[in-house]
N, C-alpha and C positions, 0 to 999 in steps of 0.2 A: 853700087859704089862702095869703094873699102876705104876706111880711111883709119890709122893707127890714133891711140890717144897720146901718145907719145910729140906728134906735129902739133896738137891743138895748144900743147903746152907753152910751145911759142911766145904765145901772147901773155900766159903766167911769168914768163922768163922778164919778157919785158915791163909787165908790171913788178915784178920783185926787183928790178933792176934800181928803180928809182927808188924807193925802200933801202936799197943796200947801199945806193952815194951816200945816203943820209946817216948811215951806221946802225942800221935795222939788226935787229936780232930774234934768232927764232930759241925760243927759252922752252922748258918742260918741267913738271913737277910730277914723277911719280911715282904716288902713295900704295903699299902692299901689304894690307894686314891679315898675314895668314895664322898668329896665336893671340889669343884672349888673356893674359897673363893671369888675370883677377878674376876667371871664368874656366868652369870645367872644360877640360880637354874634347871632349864629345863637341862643345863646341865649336874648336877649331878649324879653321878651312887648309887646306895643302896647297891650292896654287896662287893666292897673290902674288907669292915672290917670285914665283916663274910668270906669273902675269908682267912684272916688270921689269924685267929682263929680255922679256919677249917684246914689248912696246919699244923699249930701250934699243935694242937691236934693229926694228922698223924706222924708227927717227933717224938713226944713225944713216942707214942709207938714205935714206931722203935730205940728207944734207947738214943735219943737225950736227952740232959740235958737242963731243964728249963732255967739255966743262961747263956747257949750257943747260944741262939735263940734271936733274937734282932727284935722288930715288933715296926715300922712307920704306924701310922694311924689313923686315924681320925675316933671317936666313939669307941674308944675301952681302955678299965681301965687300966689304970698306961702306954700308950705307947705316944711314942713323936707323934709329926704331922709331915708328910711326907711331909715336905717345900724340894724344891732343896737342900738348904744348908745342912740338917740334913740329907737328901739323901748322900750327897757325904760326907762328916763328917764322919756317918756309914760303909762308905765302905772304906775309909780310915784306921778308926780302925779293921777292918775285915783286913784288908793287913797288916794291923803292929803285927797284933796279930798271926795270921797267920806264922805256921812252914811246913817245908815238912813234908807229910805225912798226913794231914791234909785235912780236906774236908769240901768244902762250899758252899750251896743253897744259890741264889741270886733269889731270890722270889718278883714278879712286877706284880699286879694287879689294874688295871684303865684304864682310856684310851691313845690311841696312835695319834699320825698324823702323818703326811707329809707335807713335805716344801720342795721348789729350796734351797737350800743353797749352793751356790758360794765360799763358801771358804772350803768346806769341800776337804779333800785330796783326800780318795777317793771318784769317782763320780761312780754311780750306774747307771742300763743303763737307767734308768725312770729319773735319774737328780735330783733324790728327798734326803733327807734325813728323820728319823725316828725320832721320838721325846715321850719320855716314858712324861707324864704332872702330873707335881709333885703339891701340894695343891696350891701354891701360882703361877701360871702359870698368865700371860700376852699375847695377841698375840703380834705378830712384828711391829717391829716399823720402820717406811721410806723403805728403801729396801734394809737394810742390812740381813733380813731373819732369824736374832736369834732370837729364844723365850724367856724370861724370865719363870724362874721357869719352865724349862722342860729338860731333862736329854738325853743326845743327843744318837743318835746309837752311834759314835765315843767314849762317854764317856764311855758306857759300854765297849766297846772293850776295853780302856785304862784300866780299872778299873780289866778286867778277865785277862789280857794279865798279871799286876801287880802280879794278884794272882798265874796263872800258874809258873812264874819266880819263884815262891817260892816252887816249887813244891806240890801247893796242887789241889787235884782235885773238878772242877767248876762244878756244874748245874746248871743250869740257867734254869728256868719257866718265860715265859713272858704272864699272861693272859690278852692280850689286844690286840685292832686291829692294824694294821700294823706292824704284830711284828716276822714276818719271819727275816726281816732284821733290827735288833735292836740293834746286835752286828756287824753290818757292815754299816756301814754308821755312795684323794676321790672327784674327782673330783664334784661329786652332793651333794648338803648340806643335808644331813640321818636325819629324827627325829631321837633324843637317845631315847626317851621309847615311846611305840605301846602295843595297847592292854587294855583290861580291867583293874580297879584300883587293883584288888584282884588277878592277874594273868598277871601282867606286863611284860613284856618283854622288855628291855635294850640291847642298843646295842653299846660295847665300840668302838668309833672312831668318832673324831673331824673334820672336817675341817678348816682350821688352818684361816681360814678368816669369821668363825665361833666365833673365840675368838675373849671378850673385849679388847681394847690396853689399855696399861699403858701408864703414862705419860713418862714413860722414860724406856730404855729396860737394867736393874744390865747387868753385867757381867757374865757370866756362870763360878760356882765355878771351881777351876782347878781338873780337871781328870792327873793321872801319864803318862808322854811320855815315848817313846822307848821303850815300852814294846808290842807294838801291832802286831809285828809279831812273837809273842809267838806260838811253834809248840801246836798244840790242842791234843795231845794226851791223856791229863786228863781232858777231856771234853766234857760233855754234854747239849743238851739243847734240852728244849719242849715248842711249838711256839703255842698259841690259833687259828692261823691263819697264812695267806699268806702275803704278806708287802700290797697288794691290798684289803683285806678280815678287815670286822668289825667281832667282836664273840659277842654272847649273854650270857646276867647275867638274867635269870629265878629264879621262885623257884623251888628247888630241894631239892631232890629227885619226880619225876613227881607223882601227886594222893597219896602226903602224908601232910596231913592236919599237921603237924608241920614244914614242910619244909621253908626254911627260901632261900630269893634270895642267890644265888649263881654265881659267874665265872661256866661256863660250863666245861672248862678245869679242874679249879682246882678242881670243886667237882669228875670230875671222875679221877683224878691223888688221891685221896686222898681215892677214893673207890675202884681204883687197887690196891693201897698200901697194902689194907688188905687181898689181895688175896696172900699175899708173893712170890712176883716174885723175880726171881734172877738173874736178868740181866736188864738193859736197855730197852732192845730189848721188852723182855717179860713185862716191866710194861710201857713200848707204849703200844704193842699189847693188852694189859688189859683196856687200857685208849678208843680205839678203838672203842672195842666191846663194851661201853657203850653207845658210839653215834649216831647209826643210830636209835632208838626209837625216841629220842631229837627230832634228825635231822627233823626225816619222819613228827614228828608236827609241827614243825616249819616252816617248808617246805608249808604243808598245809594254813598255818596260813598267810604266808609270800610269796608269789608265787613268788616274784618279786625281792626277793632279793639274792642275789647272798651268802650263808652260809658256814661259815668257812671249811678249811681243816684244820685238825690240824700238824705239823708237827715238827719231831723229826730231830736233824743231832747229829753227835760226836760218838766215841765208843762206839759203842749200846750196845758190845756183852761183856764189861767189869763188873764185879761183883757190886751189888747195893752196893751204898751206902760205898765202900770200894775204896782206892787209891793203886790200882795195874794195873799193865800194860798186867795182864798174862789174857787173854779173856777165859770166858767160852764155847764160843764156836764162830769158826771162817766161819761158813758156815750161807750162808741167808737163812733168814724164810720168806715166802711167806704166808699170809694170803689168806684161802680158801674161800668158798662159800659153800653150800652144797644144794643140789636142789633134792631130790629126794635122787635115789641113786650114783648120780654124784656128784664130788667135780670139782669144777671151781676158777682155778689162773690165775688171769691178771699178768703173767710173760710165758715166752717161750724160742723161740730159740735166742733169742738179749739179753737174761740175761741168756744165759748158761744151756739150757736143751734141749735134744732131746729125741727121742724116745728109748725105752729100757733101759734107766737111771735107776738107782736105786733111789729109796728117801723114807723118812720115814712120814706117816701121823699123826700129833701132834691133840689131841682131849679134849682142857683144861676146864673142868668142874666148878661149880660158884665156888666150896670148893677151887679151885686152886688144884686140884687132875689133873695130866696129862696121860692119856692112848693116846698109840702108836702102829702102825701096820706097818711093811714095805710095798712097792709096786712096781709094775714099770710102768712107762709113758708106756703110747700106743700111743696117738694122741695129741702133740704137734705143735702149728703151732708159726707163728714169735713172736706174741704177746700174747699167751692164751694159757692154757695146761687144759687138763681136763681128768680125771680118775674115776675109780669105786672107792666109800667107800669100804675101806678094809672091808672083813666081820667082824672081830672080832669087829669093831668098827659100825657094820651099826645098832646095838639097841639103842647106844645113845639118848637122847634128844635132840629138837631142839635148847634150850639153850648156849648147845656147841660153845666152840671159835676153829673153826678148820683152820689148817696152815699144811704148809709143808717144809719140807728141804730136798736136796739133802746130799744123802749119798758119793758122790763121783761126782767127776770135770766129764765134759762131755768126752768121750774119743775120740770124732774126735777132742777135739781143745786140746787136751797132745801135748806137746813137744818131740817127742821120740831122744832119746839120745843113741845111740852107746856107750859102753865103757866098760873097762874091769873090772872094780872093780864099786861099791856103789856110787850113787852122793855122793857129798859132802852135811853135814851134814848143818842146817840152812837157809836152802832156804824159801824165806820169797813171798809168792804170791797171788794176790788177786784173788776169785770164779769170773771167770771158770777157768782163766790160771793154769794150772799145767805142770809137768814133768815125763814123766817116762822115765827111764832107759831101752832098749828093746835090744834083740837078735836074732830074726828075722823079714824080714821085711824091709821096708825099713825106716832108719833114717830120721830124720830131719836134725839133727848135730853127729857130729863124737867129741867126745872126746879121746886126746891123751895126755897123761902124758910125759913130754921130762926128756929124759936122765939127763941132767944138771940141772933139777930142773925145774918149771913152768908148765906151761899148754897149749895147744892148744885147740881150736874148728873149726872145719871147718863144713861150712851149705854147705847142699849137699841137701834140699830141695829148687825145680825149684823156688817155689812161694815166700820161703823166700830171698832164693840169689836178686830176682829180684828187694827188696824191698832196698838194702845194696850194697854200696861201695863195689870196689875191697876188699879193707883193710878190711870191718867187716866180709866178708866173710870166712875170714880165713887165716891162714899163721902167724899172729902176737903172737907172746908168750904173755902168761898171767900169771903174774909175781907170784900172790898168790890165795892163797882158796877163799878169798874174793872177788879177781877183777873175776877167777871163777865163783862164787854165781851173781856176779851182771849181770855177760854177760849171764849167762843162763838165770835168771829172765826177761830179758829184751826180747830175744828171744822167750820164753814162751808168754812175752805180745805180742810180734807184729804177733804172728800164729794167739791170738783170737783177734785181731786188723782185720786182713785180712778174715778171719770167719765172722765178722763182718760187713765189708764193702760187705762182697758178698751176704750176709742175707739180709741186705739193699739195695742192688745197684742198682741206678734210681729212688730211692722214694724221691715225692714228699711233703711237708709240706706247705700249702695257707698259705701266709702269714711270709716266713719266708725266709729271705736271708743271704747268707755268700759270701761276695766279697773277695778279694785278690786285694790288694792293694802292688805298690812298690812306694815307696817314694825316693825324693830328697830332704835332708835335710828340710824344710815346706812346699815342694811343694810335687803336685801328680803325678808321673810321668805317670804311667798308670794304668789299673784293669781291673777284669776281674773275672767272677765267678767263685765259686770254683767245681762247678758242671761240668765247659766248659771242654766239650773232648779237645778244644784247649788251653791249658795252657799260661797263659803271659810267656813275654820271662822273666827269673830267671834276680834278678839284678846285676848292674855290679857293679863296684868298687865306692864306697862310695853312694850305695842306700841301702835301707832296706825294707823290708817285714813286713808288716801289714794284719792283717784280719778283718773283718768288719763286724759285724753278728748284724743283725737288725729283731726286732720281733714286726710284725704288725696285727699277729694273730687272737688279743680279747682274748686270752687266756696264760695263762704262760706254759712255755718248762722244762720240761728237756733235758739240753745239756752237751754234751760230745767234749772236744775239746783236744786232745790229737798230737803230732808232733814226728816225726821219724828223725834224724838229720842225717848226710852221715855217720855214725860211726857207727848208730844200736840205739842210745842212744836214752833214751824215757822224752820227754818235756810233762808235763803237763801245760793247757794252759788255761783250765775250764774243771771242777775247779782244783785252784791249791792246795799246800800241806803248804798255808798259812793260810786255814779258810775260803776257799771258799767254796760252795758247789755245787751242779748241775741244781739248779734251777734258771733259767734264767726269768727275770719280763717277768710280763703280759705286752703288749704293744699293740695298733689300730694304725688305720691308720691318726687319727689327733693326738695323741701322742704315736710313738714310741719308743720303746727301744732297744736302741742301743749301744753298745762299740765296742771300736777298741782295739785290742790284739796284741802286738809288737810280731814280729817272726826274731829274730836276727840271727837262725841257719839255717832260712828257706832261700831254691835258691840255696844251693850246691847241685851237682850231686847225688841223693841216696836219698834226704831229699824227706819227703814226709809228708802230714797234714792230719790227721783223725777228722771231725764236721758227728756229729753225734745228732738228735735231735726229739723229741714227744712232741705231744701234751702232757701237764700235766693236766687231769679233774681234775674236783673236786672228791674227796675221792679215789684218784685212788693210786692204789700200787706203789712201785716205779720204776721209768724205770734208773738204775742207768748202763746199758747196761756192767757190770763186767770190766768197768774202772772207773779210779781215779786217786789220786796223789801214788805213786809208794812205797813209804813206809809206814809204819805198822801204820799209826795217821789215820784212815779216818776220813774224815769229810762231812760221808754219810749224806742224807738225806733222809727221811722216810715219806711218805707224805697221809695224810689225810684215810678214810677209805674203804674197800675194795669195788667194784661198777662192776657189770656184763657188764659194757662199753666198749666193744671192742674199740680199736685205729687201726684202719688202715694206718693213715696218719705216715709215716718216712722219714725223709730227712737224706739222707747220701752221704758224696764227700769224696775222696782219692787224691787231687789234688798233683802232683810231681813233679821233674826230672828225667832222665833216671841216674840211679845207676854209670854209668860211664865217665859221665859227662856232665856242666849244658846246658838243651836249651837256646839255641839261635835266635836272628831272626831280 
């Protein structure tokens, strides 16, 4: 089956349509700092200004209108210079102008750093903050750790948080090092350019004791408060790298004698674009497949240096370039491999697949022309799945960007529900958890409809009961459809919570610890790991529960940190359903990364904590282990390109109390 991406857009047309009666506007902001004015010249980068110009050019076809496009930058005809002040100034006016329904690119190419900053609110678990370096930048002055002329992570979060309030929806492109964490919030000094004069290679990211100091450190213009725990639901972004990673500015297109230096990110975001993708999702996975040629030379070129991952988070699977909430498609895409006549996914049984699954194999051609074949798993193991090329698809070229989607939730981790009539309509859950409805067999849970109105559930599965309080077990009426909807979804989540932990149970991760901690108002009172068969004792009257996850690896995690409270009720913990996402810092053993995560529900009888944790390589798929924050915003993370690297290494703990009440001792 061949189908263009060009028809599916269809249904984008008709969602932008309603949008546009309304006098919707699609706006852009973007910033190019390719000189340091107040910084040696060595410093300098060459292609932001061609970075946006190139962007600028991409919008434009895509429908944007000339006087909607706003460009900061240095070397480029009729645009302002990307000073701090004229940074925050621009974005300012983007928030005033700015209506629901409306949609806005925040576009940032130059370089990034990192710095301690001591008064930042939140603290990250490296200690560090992110700093985007606007033309007129200064380093720090005494040891208060602000920069002049440089635009803080926290600023950007004020600045997106401003715009979401207004209901319109954000992308944000950050091409520059340190820039995984730029809306949240090097240790060796890097030459920035390597290589021959005719074939330079540039590498954005600073060391921030690298910068000239000024005589004196301005003030940082004001960014908008109270807006920063804005739900991310209308939101996207795509990172050139990891908050530890520099990226490279080449010339590009490779082996084409008019190629002009380019951001690596943005020249291939700006060469999927032309491939007409319709989703998020699909113009990552286009951006992708551009990089491992890059990569492999650079690689060669560069042995020593550690080369970007690029990565994606926010509602991937919502319509480009459109502000709607309704997703094109709600199931993951797993990028393949193809090796002969094998297809190879770095995902398995920890992200929702087992054998005899159904799924469909996606086979996207350079036209952006997509052929398809269904299939079923054979040999799935925790971490890797691997299957025959369908034949209709095995005369392909090796060109081909091949991926895959399950067609259907796994059915050992379904929910099976007893009951006499149809669930209730609206049940909102994220792959693999599902529900079904069954009639023979034995249940999970029993649904009963009461006479006087309301609902009951009673779990009559041994493994769930085990997990739940007398009370969630059953016997309490449930008042509406929607307290209904909530107890089943939750349910649903802690079957593949416990699928989960039994998929993983006993693995280890070098390098990576999670304590349990009970506190006395500032004191410690005791801990104890979360892995220990023997559980601290639960606290007693005016202690509290903390967990302590510290990562000394060398390498960055994806982590899952998820909490079961004596009710059934599900805490998201990392990440949460504020803008967090699952990638936890890179951290060693002479600088670790660590936080502490308050558990206020945790230490009643029933409660019980799901950490859950992988290596994260370079260019590897995501391990996002089919948890999250619990309603429909995710704020997935997508990370870097597909890589035949097995992971063996899983850490996973279920630390608890017994369901009927708390240990003691």
């Amino acid at each position: 089956m061949a189908m263009s991406r060009a028809l599916r857009l269809v249904l984008l047309l008709l969602m932008a349509g309603a949008a546009a009666s309304a006098g919707a506007v699609q706006r852009a902001l973007l910033v190019g700092v390719s000189e340091l004015v107040n910084q040696p010249p060595a410093l300098w980068l060459q292609a932001p200004r061609n970075d946006v110009l190139l962007m600028r050019q991409a919008l434009l076809r895509r429908g944007f209108a000339a006087a909607d496009i706003t460009v900061l930058a240095d070397g480029v005809d009729g645009a302002q210079l990307p000073d701090a002040q004229r940074i925050h100034d621009a974005l300012a006016r983007l928030v005033a102008q700015s209506r629901r329904g409306d949609f806005v690119l925040l576009y940032f190419s130059g370089h990034g750093t990192r710095l301690r900053n001591v008064v930042k609110t939140y603290q990250e678990p490296d200690g560090l903050a992110e700093n985007f370096l606007a033309r007129d930048v200064r380093g720090t002055i005494g040891t208060d750790a602000v920069l002049s002329g440089g635009v803080r992570d926290v600023d950007f979060d004020a600045w997106i948080g401003a715009l979401l309030a207004r209901d319109v929806f954000v992308w944000s492109v950050f091409d520059t090092c340190s820039a995984t964490s730029m809306t949240r919030g090097l240790r060796d000094a890097l030459p920035v350019a390597e290589g021959p004069p005719d074939d330079e290679v540039r590498f954005r990211g600073i060391r921030v004791d690298q910068l000239a100091r000024g005589a004196a450190a301005a003030p940082a213009p004001a960014a908008p408060s109270g807006e920063t725990g804005m739900p991310r639901a209308r939101y996207v972004a795509f990172f050139a790298s990891e908050s530890h990673q520099v990226t490279p500015e080449l010339k590009l297109p490779r082996k084409d004698r008019t190629a002009r230096p380019q951001g690596l990110l943005t020249w291939a975001v700006a060469e999927a674009l032309q491939r007409q993708p319709a989703t998020w999702r699909e113009l990552f996975n286009d951006v992708l497949a551009l990089y491992p040629p890059v990569i492999e030379e650079l690689a060669a070129r560069f042995p020593t240096r550690e080369l970007p991952s690029p990565v994606a988070e926010g509602n991937l699977d919502l319509a480009l370039f459109a502000n709607s909430l309704a997703p094109l498609s709600t199931r993951p895409v797993w990028p393949a491999q193809r090796a002969g006549d094998r297809l190879a996914i770095d995902a398995g049984q920890l992200d929702g697949l087992e054998a005899g699954q159904a799924v469909r194999v996606l086979a996207t051609r350079d036209d952006g022309i997509v052929r398809s074949a269904d299939a079923r798993l054979a040999q799935v193991e925790a971490g890797r799945t691997q299957l025959d090329v369908p034949a209709e698809l095995a005369a392909l070229p090796g060109s081909v960007d091949w991926s895959l989607t399950p067609q259907d939730e796994p059915a050992s981790v379904m929910l099976r529900v007893a009951a006499a009539r149809g669930l209730p309509e609206g049940l909102a859950l994220r792959y693999p958890s599902a529900i079904r409805r069954v009639r023979e067999g034995e249940p999970d849970v029993r649904w009963t409809e009461l006479a006087g109105g309301g609902h009951r559930l009673d779990v009559v599965s041994p493994e769930l009961a085990a997990l739940l309080g007398p009370q969630a077990r059953g016997g309490a009426p449930i008042a509406d459809l929607p307290g209904l909807r909530r107890r089943l979804e939750a349910l649903a989540q802690l079957k593949w919570l416990l699928r989960l932990n039994a998929l993983a149970q006993g693995g280890q991760l070098d390098g990576f610890e999670a304590v349990l901690e009970v506190w006395n108002g500032p004191r410690l009172a005791r801990s104890g790991a979360a892995q220990s068969a023997e559980p601290i004792a639960a606290p007693a009257a005016g202690e509290r529960m903390a967990l302590n996850v510290r990562n000394t690896s060398g390498r960055s995690l994806d982590l899952v940190i998820v909490g079961i409270d004596a009710e059934g009720g599900l805490h998201p913990v990392f990440p949460r359903d504020d803008g967090e996402t699952n990638r936890f810092e890179r951290g060693a053993p002479d600088a670790p990364a660590a936080k502490r995560f308050e558990l206020p529900w945790l230490g009643a009888g029933g409660s019980r904590l799901l950490v859950l944790a992988a290596p994260a390589a370079p260019w590897s798929a995501p391990r996002l282990f089919g948890v999250g924050p619990t309603d429909a915003m995710p704020d997935l993370r997508v990370r870097g390109l597909p890589r035949p690297e097995r992971q063996h290494q899983v850490y996973a703990a279920m630390p608890g109390w017994p369901a009927d009440a708390p240990l003691s001792k």
